[in-house]
DOBALO-897726 format. One record per residue (C-alpha): residue number from 0; residue in one letter; chain; x, y, z. Coordinates in steps of 0.5 Angstrom, whole numbers, always signed. Example, Ala and Ser with C-alpha at 12.3 -4.5 7.8 and 13.67 -1.06 7.14 Angstrom:
residues 2
SITE, num, residuo, cadena, xx, yy, zz
SITE, 0, A, A, +25, -9, +16
SITE, 1, S, A, +27, -2, +14
end
This chain:
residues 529
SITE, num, residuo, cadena, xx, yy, zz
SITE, 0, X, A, +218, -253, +181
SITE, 1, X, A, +212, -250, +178
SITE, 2, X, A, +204, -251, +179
SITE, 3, X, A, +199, -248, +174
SITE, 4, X, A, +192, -248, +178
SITE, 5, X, A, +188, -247, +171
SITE, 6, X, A, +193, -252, +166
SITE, 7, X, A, +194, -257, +171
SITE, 8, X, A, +186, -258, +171
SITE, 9, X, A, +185, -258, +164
SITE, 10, X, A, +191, -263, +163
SITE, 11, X, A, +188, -268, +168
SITE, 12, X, A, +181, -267, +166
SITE, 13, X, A, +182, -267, +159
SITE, 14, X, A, +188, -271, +157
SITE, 15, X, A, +187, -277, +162
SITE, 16, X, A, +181, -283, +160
SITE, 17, X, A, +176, -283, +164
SITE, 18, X, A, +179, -290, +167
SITE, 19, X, A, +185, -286, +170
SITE, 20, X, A, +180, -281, +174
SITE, 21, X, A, +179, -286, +179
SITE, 22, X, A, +186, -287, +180
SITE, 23, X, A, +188, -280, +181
SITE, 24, X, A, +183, -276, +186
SITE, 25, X, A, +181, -284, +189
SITE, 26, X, A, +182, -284, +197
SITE, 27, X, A, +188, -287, +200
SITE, 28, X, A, +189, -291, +205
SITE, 29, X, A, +195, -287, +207
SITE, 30, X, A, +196, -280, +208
SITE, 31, X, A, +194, -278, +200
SITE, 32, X, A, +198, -272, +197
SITE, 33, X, A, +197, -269, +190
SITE, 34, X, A, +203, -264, +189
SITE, 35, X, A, +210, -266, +191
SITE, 36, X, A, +216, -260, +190
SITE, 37, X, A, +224, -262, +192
SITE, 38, X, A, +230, -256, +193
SITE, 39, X, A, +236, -257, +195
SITE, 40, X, A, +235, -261, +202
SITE, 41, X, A, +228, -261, +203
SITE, 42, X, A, +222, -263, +200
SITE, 43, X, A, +215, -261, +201
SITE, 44, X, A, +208, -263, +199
SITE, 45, X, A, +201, -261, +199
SITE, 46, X, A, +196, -266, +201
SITE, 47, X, A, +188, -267, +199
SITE, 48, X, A, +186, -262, +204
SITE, 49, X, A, +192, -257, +203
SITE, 50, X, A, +197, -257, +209
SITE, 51, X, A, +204, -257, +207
SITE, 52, X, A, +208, -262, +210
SITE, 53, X, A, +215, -261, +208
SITE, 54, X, A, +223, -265, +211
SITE, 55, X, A, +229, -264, +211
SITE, 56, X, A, +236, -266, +211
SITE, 57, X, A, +239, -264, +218
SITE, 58, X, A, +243, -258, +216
SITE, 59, X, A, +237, -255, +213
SITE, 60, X, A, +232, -255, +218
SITE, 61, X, A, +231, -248, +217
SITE, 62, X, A, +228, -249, +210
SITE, 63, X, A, +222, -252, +214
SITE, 64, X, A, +215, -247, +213
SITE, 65, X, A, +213, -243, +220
SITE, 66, X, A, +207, -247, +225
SITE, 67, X, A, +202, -242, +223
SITE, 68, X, A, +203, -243, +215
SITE, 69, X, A, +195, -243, +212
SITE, 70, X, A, +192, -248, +207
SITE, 71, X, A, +195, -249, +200
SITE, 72, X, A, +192, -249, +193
SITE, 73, X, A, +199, -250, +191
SITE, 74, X, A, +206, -250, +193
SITE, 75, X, A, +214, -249, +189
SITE, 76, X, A, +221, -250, +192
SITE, 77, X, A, +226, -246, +191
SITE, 78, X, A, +234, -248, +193
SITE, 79, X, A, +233, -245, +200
SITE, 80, X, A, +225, -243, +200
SITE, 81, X, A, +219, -244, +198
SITE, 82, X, A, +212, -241, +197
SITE, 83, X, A, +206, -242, +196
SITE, 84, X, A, +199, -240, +194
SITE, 85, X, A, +193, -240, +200
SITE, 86, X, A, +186, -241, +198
SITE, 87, X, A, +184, -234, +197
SITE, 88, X, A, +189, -234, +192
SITE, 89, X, A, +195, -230, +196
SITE, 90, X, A, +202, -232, +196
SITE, 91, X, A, +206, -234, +202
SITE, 92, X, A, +214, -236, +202
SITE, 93, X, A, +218, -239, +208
SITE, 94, X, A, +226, -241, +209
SITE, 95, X, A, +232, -237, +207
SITE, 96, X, A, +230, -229, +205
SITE, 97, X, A, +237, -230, +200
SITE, 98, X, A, +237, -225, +195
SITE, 99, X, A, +230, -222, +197
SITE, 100, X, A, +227, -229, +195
SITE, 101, X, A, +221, -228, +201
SITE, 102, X, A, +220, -222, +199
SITE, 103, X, A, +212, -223, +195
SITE, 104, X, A, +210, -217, +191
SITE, 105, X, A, +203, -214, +191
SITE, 106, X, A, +199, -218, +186
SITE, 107, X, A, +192, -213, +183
SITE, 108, X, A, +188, -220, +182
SITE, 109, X, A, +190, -227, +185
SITE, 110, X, A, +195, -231, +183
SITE, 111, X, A, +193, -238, +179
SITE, 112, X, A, +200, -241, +177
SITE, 113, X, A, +207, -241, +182
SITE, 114, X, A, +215, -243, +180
SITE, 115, X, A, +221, -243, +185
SITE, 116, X, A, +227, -242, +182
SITE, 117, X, A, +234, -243, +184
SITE, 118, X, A, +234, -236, +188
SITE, 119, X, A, +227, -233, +185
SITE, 120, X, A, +220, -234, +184
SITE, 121, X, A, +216, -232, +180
SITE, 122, X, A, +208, -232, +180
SITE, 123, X, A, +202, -230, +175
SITE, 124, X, A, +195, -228, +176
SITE, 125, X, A, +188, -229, +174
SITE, 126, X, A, +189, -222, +169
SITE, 127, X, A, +195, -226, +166
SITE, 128, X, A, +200, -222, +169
SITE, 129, X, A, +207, -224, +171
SITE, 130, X, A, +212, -222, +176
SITE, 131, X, A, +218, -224, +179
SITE, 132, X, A, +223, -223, +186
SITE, 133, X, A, +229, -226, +188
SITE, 134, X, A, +235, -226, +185
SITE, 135, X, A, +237, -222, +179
SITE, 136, X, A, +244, -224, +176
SITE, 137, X, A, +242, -225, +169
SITE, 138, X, A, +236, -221, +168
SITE, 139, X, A, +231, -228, +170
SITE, 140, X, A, +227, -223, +173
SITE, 141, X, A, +226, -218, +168
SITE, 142, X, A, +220, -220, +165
SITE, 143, X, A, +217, -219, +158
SITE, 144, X, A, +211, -214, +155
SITE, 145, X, A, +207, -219, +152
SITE, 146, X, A, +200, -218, +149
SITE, 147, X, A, +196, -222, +153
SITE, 148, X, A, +200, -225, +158
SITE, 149, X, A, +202, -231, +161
SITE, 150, X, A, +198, -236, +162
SITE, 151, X, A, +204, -241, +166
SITE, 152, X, A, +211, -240, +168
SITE, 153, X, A, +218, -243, +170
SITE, 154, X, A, +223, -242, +174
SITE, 155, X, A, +230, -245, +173
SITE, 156, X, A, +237, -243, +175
SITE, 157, X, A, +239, -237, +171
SITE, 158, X, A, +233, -236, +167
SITE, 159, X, A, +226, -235, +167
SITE, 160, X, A, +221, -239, +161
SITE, 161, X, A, +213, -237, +161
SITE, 162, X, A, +208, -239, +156
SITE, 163, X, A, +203, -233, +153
SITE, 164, X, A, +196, -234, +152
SITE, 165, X, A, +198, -236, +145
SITE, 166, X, A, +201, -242, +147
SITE, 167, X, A, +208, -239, +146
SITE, 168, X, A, +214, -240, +150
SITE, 169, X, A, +218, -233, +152
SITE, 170, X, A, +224, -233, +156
SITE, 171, X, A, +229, -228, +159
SITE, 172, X, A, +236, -228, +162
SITE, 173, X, A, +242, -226, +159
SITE, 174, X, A, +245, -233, +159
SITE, 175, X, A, +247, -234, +152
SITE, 176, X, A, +241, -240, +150
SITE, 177, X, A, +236, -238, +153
SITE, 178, X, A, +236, -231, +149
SITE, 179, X, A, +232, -232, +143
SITE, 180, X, A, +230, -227, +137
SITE, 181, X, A, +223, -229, +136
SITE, 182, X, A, +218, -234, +141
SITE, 183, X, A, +218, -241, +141
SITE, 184, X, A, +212, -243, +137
SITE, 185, X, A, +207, -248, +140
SITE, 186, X, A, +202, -249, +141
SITE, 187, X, A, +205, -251, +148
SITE, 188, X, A, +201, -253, +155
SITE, 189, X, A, +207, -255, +160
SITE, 190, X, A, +214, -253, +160
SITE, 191, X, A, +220, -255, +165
SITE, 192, X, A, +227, -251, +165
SITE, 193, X, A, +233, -255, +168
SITE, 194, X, A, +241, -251, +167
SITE, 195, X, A, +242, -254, +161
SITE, 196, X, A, +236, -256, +158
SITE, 197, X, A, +229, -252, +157
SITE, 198, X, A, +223, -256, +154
SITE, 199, X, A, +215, -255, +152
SITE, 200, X, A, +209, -260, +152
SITE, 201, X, A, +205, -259, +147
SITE, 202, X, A, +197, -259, +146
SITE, 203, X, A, +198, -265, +142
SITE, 204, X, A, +203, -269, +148
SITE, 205, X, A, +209, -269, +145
SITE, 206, X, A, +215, -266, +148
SITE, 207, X, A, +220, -262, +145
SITE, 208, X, A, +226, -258, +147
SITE, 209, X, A, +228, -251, +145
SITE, 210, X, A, +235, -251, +149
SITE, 211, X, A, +239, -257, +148
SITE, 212, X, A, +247, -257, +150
SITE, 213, X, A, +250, -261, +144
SITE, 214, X, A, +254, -265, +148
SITE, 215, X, A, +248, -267, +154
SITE, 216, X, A, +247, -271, +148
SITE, 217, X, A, +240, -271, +151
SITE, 218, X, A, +233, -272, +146
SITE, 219, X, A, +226, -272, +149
SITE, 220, X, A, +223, -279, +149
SITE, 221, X, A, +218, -280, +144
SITE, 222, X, A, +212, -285, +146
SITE, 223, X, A, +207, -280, +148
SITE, 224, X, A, +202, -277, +148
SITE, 225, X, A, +205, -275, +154
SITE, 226, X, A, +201, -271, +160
SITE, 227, X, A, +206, -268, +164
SITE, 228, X, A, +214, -268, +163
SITE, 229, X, A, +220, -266, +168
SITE, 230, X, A, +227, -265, +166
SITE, 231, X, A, +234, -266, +169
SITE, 232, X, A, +241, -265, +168
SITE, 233, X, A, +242, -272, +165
SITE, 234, X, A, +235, -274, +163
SITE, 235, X, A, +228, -272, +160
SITE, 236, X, A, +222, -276, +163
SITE, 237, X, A, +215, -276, +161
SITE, 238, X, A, +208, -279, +164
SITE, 239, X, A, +204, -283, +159
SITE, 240, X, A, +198, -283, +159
SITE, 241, X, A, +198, -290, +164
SITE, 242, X, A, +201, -284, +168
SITE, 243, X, A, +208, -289, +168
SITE, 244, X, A, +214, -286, +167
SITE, 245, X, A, +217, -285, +160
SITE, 246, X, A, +225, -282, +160
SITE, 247, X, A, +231, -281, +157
SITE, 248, X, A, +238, -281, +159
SITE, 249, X, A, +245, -277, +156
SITE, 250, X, A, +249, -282, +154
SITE, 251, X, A, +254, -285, +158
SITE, 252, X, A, +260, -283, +154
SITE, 253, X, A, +260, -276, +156
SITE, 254, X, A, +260, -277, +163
SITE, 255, X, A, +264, -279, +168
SITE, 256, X, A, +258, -280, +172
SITE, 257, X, A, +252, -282, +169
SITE, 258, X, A, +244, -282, +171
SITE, 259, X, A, +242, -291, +170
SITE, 260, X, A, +236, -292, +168
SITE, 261, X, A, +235, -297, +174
SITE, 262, X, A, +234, -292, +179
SITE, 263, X, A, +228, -290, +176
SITE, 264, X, A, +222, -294, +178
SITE, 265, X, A, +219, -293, +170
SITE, 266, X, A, +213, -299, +172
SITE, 267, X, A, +210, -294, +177
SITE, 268, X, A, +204, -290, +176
SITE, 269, X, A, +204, -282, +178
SITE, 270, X, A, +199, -278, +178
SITE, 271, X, A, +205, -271, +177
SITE, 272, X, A, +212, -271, +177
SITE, 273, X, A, +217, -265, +179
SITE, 274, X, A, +224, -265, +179
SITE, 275, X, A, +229, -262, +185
SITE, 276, X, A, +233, -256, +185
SITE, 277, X, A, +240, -260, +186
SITE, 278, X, A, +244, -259, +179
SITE, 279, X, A, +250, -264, +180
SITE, 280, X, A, +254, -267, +174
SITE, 281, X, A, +251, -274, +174
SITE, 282, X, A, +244, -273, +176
SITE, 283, X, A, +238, -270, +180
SITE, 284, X, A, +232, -273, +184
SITE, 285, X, A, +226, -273, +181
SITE, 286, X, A, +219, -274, +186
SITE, 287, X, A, +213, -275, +184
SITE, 288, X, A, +206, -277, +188
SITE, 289, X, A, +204, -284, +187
SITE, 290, X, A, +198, -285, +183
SITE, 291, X, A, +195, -291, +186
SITE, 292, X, A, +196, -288, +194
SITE, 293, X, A, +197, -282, +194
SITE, 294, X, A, +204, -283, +197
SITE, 295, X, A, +210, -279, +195
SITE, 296, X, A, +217, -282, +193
SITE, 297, X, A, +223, -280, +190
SITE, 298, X, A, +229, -283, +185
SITE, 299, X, A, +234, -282, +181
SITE, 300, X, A, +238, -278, +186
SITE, 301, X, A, +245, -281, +182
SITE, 302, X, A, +252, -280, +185
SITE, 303, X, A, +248, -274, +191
SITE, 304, X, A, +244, -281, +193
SITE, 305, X, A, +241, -279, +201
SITE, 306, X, A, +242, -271, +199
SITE, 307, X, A, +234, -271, +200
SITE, 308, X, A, +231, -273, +206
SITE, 309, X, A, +225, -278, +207
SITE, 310, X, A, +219, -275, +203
SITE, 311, X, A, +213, -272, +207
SITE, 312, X, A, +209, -278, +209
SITE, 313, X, A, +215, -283, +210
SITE, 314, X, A, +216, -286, +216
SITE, 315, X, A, +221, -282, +220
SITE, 316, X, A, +228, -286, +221
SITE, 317, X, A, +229, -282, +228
SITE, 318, X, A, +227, -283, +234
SITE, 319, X, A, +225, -280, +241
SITE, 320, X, A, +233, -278, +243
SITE, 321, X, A, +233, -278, +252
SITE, 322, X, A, +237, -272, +253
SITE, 323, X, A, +240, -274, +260
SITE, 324, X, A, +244, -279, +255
SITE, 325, X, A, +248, -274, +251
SITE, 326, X, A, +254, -270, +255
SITE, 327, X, A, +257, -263, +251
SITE, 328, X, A, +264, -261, +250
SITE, 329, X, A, +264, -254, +250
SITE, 330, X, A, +269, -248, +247
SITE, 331, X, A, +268, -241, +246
SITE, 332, X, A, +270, -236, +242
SITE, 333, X, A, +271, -227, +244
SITE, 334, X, A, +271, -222, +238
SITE, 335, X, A, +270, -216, +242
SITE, 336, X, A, +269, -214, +250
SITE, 337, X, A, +261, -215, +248
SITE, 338, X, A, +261, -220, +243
SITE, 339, X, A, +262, -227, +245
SITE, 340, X, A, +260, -234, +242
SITE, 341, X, A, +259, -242, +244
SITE, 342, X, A, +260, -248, +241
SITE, 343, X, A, +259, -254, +243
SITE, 344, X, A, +259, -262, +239
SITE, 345, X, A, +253, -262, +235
SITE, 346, X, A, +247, -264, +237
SITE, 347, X, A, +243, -271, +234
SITE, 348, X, A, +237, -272, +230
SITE, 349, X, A, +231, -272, +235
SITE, 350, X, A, +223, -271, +234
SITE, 351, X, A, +221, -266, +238
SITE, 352, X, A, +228, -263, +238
SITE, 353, X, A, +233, -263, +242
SITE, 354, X, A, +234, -256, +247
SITE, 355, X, A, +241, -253, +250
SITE, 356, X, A, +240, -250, +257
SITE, 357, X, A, +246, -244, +257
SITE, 358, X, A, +248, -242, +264
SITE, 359, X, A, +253, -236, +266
SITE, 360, X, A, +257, -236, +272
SITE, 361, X, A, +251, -243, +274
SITE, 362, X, A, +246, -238, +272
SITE, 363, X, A, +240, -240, +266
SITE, 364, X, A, +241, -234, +261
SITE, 365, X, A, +238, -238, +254
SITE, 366, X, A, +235, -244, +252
SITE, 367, X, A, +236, -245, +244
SITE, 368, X, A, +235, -249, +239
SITE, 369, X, A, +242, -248, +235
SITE, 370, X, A, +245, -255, +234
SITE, 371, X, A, +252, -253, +235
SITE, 372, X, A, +253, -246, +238
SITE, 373, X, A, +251, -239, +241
SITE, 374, X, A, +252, -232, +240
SITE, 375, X, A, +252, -226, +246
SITE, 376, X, A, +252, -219, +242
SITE, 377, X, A, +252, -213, +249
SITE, 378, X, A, +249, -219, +254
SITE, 379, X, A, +256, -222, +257
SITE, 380, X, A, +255, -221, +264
SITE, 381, X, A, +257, -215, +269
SITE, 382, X, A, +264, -218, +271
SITE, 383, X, A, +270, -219, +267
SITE, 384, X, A, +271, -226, +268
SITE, 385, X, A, +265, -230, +267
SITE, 386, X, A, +264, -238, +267
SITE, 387, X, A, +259, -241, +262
SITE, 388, X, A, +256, -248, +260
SITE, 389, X, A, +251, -252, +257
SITE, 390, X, A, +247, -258, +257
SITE, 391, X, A, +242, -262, +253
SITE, 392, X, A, +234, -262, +255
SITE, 393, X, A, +228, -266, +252
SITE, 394, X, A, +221, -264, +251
SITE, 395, X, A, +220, -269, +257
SITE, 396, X, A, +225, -264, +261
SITE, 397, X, A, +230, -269, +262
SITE, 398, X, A, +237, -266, +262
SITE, 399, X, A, +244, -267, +260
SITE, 400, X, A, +249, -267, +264
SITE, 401, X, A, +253, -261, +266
SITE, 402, X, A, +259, -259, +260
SITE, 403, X, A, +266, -257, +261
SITE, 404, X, A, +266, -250, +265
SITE, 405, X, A, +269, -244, +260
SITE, 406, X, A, +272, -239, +263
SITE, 407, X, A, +272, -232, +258
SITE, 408, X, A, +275, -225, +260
SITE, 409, X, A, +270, -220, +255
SITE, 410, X, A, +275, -215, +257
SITE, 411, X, A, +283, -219, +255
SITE, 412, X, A, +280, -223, +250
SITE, 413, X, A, +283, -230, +253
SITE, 414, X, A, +278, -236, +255
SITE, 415, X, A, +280, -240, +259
SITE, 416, X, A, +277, -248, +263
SITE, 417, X, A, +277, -250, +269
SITE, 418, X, A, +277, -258, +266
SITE, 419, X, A, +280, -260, +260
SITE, 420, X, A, +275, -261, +254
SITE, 421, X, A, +275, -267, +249
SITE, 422, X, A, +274, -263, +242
SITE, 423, X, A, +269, -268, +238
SITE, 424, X, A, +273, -265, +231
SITE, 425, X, A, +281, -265, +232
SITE, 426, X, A, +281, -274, +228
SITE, 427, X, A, +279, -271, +222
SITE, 428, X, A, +285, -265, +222
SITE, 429, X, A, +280, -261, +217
SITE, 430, X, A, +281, -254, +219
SITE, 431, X, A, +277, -248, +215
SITE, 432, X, A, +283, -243, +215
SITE, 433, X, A, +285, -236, +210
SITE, 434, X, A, +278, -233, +211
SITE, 435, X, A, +277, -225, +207
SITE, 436, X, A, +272, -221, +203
SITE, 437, X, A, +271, -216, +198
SITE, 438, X, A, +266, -212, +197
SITE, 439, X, A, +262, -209, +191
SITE, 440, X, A, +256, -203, +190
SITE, 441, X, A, +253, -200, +195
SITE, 442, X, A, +249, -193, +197
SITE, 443, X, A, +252, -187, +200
SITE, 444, X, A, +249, -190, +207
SITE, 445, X, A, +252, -198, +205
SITE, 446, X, A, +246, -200, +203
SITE, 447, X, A, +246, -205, +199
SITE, 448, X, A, +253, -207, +199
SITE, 449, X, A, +255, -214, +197
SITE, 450, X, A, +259, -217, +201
SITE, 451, X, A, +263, -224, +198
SITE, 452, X, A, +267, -229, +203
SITE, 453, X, A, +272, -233, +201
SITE, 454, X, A, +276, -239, +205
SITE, 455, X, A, +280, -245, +204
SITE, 456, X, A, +280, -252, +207
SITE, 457, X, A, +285, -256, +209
SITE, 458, X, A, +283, -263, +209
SITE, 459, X, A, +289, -268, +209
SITE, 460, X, A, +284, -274, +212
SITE, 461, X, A, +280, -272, +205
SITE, 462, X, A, +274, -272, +210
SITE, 463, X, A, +268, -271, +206
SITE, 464, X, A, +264, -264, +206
SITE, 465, X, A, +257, -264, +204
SITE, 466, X, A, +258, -256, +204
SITE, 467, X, A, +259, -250, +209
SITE, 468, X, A, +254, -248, +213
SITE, 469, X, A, +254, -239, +213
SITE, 470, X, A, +252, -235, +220
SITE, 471, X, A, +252, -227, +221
SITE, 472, X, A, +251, -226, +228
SITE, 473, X, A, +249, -232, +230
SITE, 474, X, A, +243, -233, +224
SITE, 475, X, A, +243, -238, +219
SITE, 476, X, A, +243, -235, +212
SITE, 477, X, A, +245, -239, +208
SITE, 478, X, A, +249, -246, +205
SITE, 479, X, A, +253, -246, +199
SITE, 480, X, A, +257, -252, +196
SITE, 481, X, A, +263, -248, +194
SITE, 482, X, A, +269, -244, +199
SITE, 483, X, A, +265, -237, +197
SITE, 484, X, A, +259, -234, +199
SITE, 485, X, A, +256, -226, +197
SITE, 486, X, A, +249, -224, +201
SITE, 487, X, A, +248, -216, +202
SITE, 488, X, A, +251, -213, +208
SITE, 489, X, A, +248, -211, +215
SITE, 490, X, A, +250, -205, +216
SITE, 491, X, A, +246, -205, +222
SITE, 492, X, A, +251, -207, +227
SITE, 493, X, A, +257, -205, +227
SITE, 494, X, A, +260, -210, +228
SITE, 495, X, A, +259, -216, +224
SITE, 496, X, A, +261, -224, +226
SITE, 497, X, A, +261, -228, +220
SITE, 498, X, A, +262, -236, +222
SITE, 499, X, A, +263, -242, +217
SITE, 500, X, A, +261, -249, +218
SITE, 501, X, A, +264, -255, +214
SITE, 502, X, A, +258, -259, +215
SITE, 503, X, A, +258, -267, +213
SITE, 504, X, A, +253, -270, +210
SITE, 505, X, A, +249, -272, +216
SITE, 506, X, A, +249, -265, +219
SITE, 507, X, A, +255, -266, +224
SITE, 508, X, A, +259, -260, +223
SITE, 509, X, A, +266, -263, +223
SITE, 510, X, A, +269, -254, +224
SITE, 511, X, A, +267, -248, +224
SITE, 512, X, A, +272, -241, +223
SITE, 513, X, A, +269, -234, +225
SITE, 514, X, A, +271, -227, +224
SITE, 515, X, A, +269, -220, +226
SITE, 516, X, A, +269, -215, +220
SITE, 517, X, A, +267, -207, +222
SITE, 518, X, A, +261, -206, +216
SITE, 519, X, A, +264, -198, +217
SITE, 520, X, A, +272, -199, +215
SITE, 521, X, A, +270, -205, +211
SITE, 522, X, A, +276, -209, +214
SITE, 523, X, A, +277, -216, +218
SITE, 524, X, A, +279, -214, +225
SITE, 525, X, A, +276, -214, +232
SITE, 526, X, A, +271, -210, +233
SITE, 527, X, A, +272, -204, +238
SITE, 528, X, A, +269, -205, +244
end
């Protein structure tokens, strides 16, 4: 999750032999990148010319960076988001703003080295001075008062590690193993922190780890000299001076599921490695930039196999999708006498992607993006019964057929349909049920109050869920794995709709739940109209 402009030049230009500049910086007949970094559902990467090209798994598409993204010296991903460095040595971030994390500080000189945590980033500049944003929770954004500097800096969950100008490595957090009285003595060049490991290449090549859980029975490997390293829960990899892989894995005995040494091609040439931000208990992808082609792959993804999507440069699995073949079901849901909020059958994979046309008593109002619903705040029509439905559009302009017809009453709160509807989700039984909150902090005025939402599942099928998607009027805000979810709450609105999706893992929402919350009395209820 790291790039460092000044180590990583050095490392290729003095470490590498002459034969292997060839391979390296050599044209490609495919689209050639040189960087590659991985989050939680996405993957980007940095081609020869510095364009970001980044994928994602359906349920994370808002991960994806904006049309007018500018060139890239270097790029680092995150959970949610990523950043990137332009070419005159600023800092640009795009994705889910958690925790503050595209909130860029002001850097006084350019920024030469990038790490995406977690939830935080950090950067340092050409005067080797640090900063870090995001998420706080164990002081891995505090960074030290180092004579000198920093000269490079890594990201991991809970915790930040930096290497001085002295080849010494810092780390802060409040986390238990990465607090230590005295630096670690290098000199070190490169170094990689994972949740349960943190280790450093030496100038020499060697590598070495300074956090190491006992029970991970996890050492690095030790046939270097070694020009580039990555480190993952379950395994430690380096790239040898042949740029081939070379790893170690946790023993078998101690786990229930356990990273093979199959799945990583270990007779494949990279020209750089890095790690993905997915922490699973037996393994995380790795994805590298192919060092004969340019071309990006990714591996050892373990039990979370097709977590990541297709790396950027890979042809795409979906195609053009005609909308007058897809017909939607179509449900709503009243919070308040102007809150009112649609949902329909998610839609599919598409390139381009799919449009829903929104009509109100047979009107055009909307035209949307959202997969799977819609949300009216104040603009529900001037009567108090009004019909709503949708259909699917294509970029060609082809259109589905008309849904079921809604009828909603914003004043009594019933709705209603004219034709019975066929819910897509009723096989599995799952249903998301018991939502509440609590709620922490906070100024005289509410900002800064922390909200934390949780909610039970019930799944007698034992369906599969990939995770929850989370939305806050409508706005996707997050993804999380567990029934819980904290963010800061929008006191803008008094009147707030939380809503929940149980996502599978090809981004079908299999249901969904909402709530409405008035941010003023801090209770779960209905909103007053």
């Amino acid at each position: 999750m790291k790039i460092n402009l000044h180590l990583d030049l050095c490392r290729v230009l003095l470490c590498v032999p002459a034969f292997l500049l060839v391979a390296v910086f050599s044209p490609a007949t495919a689209q050639s990148f040189e960087q590659v970094d991985a989050g939680f559902a996405h993957v980007c990467a940095l081609d020869t010319s510095g364009q970001v090209e980044c994928t994602a798994t359906p349920i994370a598409t808002r991960f994806l960076p904006p049309d007018d993204l500018p060139l890239m010296s270097a790029i680092a991903v995150g959970q949610q988001h990523s950043c990137g460095i332009t070419l005159d040595g600023g800092v640009e971030c795009w994705g889910v703003d958690a925790f503050g994390a595209l909130r860029v500080p002001e850097f006084d000189a350019p920024v030469v080295a990038l790490s995406a945590g977690f939830n935080h980033t950090c950067a340092i500049d050409q005067n080797n001075q640090a900063q870090c944003w995001g998420l706080n929770s164990n002081e891995q954004l505090n960074v030290p008062d180092v004579p000198g500097g920093f000269v490079e800096v890594d990201a991991g969950r809970e915790a930040t590690c930096g290497i001085d100008t002295v080849g010494e490595i810092h780390c802060w957090s409040t986390v238990e193993q990465f607090v230590f009285d005295q630096p670690i003595v290098g000199p070190f060049i490169d170094l990689d922190v994972s949740i349960f490991h943190a280790c450093g290449l030496t100038a020499n090549g060697d590598i070495e780890c300074f956090v190491s859980q006992a029970l991970r029975n996890l050492n690095p490997p030790t046939n270097g000299p070694y020009t580039d390293l990555t480190v993952t829960p379950t395994a430690i990899c380096g790239l040898g001076m042949d740029q081939l892989l070379d790893c170690s894995f946790a023993s078998p005995a101690n786990f229930t599921l356990d990273t093979q040494a199959d799945q990583y091609p270990l007779d494949v040439a990279f020209s750089s490695i890095e790690s993905s931000t997915i922490i699973v208990f037996g393994g995380s992808p790795i994805c590298g930039v192919r060092a004969e082609s340019g071309t990006v792959s990714c591996f050892g993804d373990g039990p979370q196999d097709g977590n990541l999507p297709s790396p950027p440069g890979a042809p795409s699995m979906a195609g053009s999708v005609n909308a007058s073949n897809i017909a939607l079901q179509l449900a709503a849901s009243v919070y308040s006498p102007t809150q009112v909020e649609l949902f329909w059958n998610r839609l599919p994979t598409a390139f381009p992607p799919l449009s829903v046309e929104v009509f109100r008593d047979d009107e055009l109002v909307a035209t949307t993006q959202n997969n799977a619903s819609f949300f009216f705040n104040g603009d529900v029509g001037d009567n108090d019964e009004v019909s709503y439905r949708v259909r699917t559009v294509d970029e060609a302009g082809n259109t589905g057929p008309l849904s079921n017809e809604i009828l909603v009453n914003s004043v009594t709160r019933e709705v209603g349909q004219s034709q019975p509807i066929d819910n897509p989700r009723t096989d599995s039984l799952l249903q998301i049920t018991n939502i509440r909150s609590t709620f922490f902090g906070g100024s005289a005025d509410g900002s800064g109050t922390q909200i934390f939402l949780f909610w039970e599942v019930e799944n007698p099928g034992n369906v599969a869920i990939a995770g929850y998607e989370f939305r806050l009027n409508d706005q996707l805000i997050d993804f999380v794995e567990q029934e819980v979810f904290a963010g800061e709450v929008d006191t803008n609105n008094q009147c707030n709709v939380y809503s929940i999706a149980a996502i599978a893992g090809d981004g079908e929402i299999l249901e969904f739940s909402s709530i409405s919350l008035n941010s003023s009395s801090r209770r779960v209820f209905r909103c007053p109209g």
